[in-house]
C-alpha positions in Angstrom: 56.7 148.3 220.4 58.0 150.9 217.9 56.2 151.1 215.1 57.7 152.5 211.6 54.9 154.0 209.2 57.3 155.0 206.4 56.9 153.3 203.3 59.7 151.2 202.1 60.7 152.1 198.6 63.3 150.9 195.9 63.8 149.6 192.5 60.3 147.2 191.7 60.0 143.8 192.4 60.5 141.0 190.3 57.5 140.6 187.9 54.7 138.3 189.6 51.0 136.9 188.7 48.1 139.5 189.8 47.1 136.6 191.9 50.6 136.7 193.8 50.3 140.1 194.5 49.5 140.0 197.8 52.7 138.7 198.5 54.6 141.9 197.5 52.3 144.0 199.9 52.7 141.3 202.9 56.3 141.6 202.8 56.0 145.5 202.2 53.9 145.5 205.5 56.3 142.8 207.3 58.9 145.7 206.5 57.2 148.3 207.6 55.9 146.8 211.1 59.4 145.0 211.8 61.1 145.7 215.3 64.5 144.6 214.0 67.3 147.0 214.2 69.0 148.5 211.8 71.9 146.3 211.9 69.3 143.5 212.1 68.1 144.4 208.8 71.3 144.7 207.1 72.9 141.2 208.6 70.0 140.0 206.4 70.4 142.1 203.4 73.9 141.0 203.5 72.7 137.0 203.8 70.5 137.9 201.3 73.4 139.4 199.1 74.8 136.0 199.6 72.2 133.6 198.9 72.1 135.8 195.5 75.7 135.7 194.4 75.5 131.6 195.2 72.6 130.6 192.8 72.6 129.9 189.0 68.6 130.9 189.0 67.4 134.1 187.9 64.4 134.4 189.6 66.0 133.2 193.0 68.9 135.5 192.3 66.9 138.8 191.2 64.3 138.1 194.4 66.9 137.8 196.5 68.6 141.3 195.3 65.6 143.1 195.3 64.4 141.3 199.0 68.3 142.7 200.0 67.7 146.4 198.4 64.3 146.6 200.8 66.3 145.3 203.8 68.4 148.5 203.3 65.7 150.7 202.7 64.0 149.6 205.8 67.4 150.1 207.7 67.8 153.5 206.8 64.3 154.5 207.2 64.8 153.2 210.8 68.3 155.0 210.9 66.5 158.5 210.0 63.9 158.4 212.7 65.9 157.7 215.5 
């Protein structure tokens, strides 16, 4: 298994709780330690892209952009390494 130690980074994630925190670094880490491909990663960014442009909700919509823009991230840092 392949491991990717670069960090993802993009524009910052929807505001959250302190308590909810933890979230953002799971899915940071999730991210990071993925073995999807490249074009793995951006199949979802574009569902996510999607799921975005369907909903009326601002929260939903904005988490699912900024979830997308990480997708990408993650798919180019794969992309450079290879």
């Amino acid at each position: 298994m392949r491991r990717y130690t670069h960090r993802v980074s993009t524009s910052p994630w929807p505001s959250l709780h302190d308590e909810d925190r933890w979230l953002l670094a799971a899915m940071e880490d999730r991210l990071r330690d993925t073995t999807q491909s490249p074009e793995q990663l951006r199949a979802r960014a574009r569902e996510l892209r999607m799921h975005a442009e369907q909903t009326d909700i601002k929260g939903v919509r904005d988490a699912s952009l900024a979830l997308a823009a990480r997708y990408e991230d993650a798919a180019a840092d794969r992309l450079a390494t290879r």
